[in-house]
N, C-alpha and C positions, 0 to 999 in steps of 0.2 A: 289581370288585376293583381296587384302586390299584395301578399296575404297578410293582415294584419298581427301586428304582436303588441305587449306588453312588454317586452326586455328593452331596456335601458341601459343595458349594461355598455356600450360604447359611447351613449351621451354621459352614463358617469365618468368613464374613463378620460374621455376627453374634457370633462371636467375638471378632474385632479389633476391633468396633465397642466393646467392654466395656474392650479393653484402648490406647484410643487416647490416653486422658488420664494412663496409666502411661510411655506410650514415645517415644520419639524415631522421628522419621518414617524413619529410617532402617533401624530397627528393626523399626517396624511394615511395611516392604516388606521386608523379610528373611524376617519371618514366613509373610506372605505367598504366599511363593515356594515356602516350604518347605511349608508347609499344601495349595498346588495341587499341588505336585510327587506328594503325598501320594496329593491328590483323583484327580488325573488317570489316576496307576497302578492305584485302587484303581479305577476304572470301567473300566480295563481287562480287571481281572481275570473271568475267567469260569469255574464259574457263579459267580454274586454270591454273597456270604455271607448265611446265614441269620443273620445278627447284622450291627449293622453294624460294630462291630469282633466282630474274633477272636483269640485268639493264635497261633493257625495264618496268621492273614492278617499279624500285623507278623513274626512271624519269616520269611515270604518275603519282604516290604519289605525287612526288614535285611539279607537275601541280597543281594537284588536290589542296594542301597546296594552292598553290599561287593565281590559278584564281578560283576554288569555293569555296573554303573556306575563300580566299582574309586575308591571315595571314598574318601580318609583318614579313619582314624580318629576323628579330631578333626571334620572334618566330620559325619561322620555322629553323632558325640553330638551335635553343636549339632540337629543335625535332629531326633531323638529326644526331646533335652530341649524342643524346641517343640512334639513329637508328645506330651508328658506332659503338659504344658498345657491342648493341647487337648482329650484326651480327658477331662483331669479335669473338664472345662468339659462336654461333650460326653456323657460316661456315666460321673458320678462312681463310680456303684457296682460297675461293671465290674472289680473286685481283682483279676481271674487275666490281664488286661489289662495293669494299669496295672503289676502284678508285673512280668509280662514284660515291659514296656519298661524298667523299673526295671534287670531284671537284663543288660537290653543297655548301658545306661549306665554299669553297674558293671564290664564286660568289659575284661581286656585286648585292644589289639590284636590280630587276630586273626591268629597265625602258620602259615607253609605248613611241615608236617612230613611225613614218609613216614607218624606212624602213625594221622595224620586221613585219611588217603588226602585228600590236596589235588590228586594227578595221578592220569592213567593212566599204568600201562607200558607201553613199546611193544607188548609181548604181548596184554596185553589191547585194545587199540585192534586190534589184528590179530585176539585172537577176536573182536571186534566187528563187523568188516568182514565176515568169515566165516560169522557167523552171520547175517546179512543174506540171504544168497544160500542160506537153508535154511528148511527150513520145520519144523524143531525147535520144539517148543513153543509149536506153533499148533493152532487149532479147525481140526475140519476147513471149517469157515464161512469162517476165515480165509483157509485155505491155499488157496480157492477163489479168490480175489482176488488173494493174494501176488505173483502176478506186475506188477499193476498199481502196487503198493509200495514193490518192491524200489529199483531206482533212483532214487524220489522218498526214500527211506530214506536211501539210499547218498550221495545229494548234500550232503544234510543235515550229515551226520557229517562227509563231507569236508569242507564248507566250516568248519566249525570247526575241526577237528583241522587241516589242513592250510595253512588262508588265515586263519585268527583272527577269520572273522566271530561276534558274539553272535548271542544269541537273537533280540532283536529287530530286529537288521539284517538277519536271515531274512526275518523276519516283513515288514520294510519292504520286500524287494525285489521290483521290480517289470518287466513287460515291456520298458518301457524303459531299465531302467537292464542288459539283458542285449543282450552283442553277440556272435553269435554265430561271424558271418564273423572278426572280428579276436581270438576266442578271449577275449576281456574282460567283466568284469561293474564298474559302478560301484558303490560303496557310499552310501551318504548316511549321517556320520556323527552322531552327536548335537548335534556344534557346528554343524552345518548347512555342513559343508567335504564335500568329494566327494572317494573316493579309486579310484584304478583298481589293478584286479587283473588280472594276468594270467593265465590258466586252463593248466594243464595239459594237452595235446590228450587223453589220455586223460580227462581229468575231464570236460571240456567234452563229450567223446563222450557220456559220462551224463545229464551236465546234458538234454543235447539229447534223448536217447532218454528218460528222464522227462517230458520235455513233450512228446514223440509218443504216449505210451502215455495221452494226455488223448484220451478221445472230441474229435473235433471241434465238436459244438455246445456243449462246456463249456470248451474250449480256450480259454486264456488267448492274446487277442489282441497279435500284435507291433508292438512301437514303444508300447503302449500302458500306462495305469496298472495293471490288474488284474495280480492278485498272481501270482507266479512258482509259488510253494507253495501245493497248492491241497489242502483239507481233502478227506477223503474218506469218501463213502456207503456204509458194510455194511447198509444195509437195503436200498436200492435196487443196492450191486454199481456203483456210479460214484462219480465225482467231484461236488463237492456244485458249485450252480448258489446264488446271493446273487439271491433276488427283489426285496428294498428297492434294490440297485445296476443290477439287471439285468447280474451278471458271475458268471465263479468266484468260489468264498468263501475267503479265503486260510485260512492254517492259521493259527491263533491260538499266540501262546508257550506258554499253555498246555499248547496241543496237541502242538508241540515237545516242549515237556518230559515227556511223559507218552510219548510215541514212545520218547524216548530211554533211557527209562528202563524201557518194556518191550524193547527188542531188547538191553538190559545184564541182563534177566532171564533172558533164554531164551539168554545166553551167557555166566552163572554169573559176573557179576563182580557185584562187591562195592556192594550198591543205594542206600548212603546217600553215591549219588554223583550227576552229574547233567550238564547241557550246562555248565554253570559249570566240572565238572572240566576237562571236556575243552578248554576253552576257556586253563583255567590252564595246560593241556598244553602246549598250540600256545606261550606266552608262553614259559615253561620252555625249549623247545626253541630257540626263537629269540634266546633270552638265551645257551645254551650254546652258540650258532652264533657268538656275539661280537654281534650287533646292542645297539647302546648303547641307553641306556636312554632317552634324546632321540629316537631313530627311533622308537621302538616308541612311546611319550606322541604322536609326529605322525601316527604309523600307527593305531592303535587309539583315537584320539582322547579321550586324557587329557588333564587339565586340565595338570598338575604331573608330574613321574616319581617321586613318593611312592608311587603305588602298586606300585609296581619295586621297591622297597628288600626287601621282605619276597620278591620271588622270586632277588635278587640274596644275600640271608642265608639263602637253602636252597641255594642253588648253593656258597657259601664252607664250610659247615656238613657237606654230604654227596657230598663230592668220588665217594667211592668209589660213591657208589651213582648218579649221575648216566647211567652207560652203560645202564640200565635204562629209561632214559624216553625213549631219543634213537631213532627211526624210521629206519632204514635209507633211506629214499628222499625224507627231510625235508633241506630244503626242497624242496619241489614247485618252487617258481615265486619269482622277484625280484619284489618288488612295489614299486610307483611311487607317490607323489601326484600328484593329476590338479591343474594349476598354476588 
């Protein structure tokens, strides 16, 4: 049986090959860009879709555009309207598809209000933490391992909530970009710039007691590539081992996202939220702190500070309700770019 993929990368090609005597060359590498941009995330995705599109599959794309990638509006219909193209091209018959991209195109901007729940409140980031360190609303299967979790849990959350890493720069980091003697982690940002954080001695404590509670023949080696976050085995009760690498198997965003959103289960907040929220959280908080919109576009490495405007018009908009999202102990840490 033919093994299944996500690359698309020969249906694009053959695509623009249709559409090369319609466009300017400039055009046709725009396209391009935006069709691999497409390819690449969707081979990310795991498990693969039983379709090769979904509507489940672009409405994460579109998230993805919006909260970790934090693209303008305008951008992401250009991307969409090439994404319409192609799938017309792709799986004309597809309607509940090509619907759903239609009605992304048709969207307004998309605004941060209180009654989308766009943020956490501080409260809830605090039952979150809270509920980490219990074994509420677990199997007794689970609760048998919990201790193994906890702090790989815990790190997680912080490093969003507190240092504004995404999902995916979880997912990127690696033994060496962790330093544990000078209390620092590097990030490697999407523009391929490198940024330093400074850790919290208590957070770093965690960080570091999470990668002790890794068996040692699965333990991610130091100074080295293999992944910092490392998936984990309920059949076997460890941490999983990557045979095609010969290393630990890092945690997939997926897997992120699926973590985070059971431990926001088992501590009653509000579910049609995610690491995206909390990420908006950290921005929120650092814009109330005064950080101009310039630092945070060089920190979180944005292209433009367009995507500021819309947490900069919740902030002028809900003066009074702002003391509800602001963390007692925020900011944790000054952070620096590494030059």
């Amino acid at each position: 049986m033919e093994e299944k993929t996500n690359d698309l990368s020969e249906t694009v090609e053959q695509f623009l090959l249709q559409q090369e005597q319609q466009m300017q060359p400039s055009t046709l590498k725009r396209y391009r860009y935006d069709l691999n941009h497409f390819s690449n995330w969707l081979q990310d995705q795991s498990p693969l879709e039983e379709e090769t599109f979904s509507t489940q599959m672009i409405v994460r794309f579109h998230e993805k555009l919006l909260d970790e990638d934090e693209y303008a509006a305008t951008t992401i219909r250009r991307i969409f309207s090439v994404l319409k193209q192609f799938i017309t091209y792709a799986d004309p018959n597809n309607l509940d598809v090509l619907e759903t991209v239609e009605n992304i195109l048709q969207k307004e901007p998309y605004e941060l209000t209180t009654n989308n729940h766009s943020f956490f409140t501080a409260s809830e980031i605090k039952q979150l933490f809270r509920i980490i360190d219990t074994d509420i609303g677990l199997s007794e299967h689970q609760q048998k391992y919990r201790p193994l979790l906890t702090d790989r849990n815990r790190s997680i959350i912080l490093l969003i909530v507190y240092y504004g890493l995404s999902v995916q720069e979880l997912v990127q980091l690696t033994m060496k970009d962790l330093h544990f003697a000078r209390h620092a982690i590097i990030i490697q940002t999407r523009l391929q710039k490198e940024r330093e954080i400074q850790l919290h001695v208590e957070d770093q404590q965690i960080l570091y007691r999470y990668y002790q509670t890794i068996p040692e023949p699965v333990r991610p080696a130091y100074y080295s590539e293999d992944p910092f976050f490392v998936a984990f085995d309920y059949q076997r009760g460890t941490f999983r081992w990557d045979y095609e690498v010969e290393g630990p198997k890092g945690l997939s965003e997926v897997a992120i996202q699926k973590m985070i959103r059971n431990e926001m289960k088992r501590a009653g907040i509000y579910r049609k939220r995610s690491a995206r929220q909390l990420r908006h959280s950290y921005i929120l908080q650092r814009m109330i702190e005064g950080a101009s919109k310039e630092a945070l576009r060089d920190e979180l490495a944005f292209v433009t500070t367009q995507p500021l405007d819309r947490y900069e018009s919740f902030i002028v908009k809900n003066q009074t309700k702002l003391p509800s999202y602001l963390l007692e102990d925020f900011p944790r840490i000054d952070q620096k770019a590494v030059e």
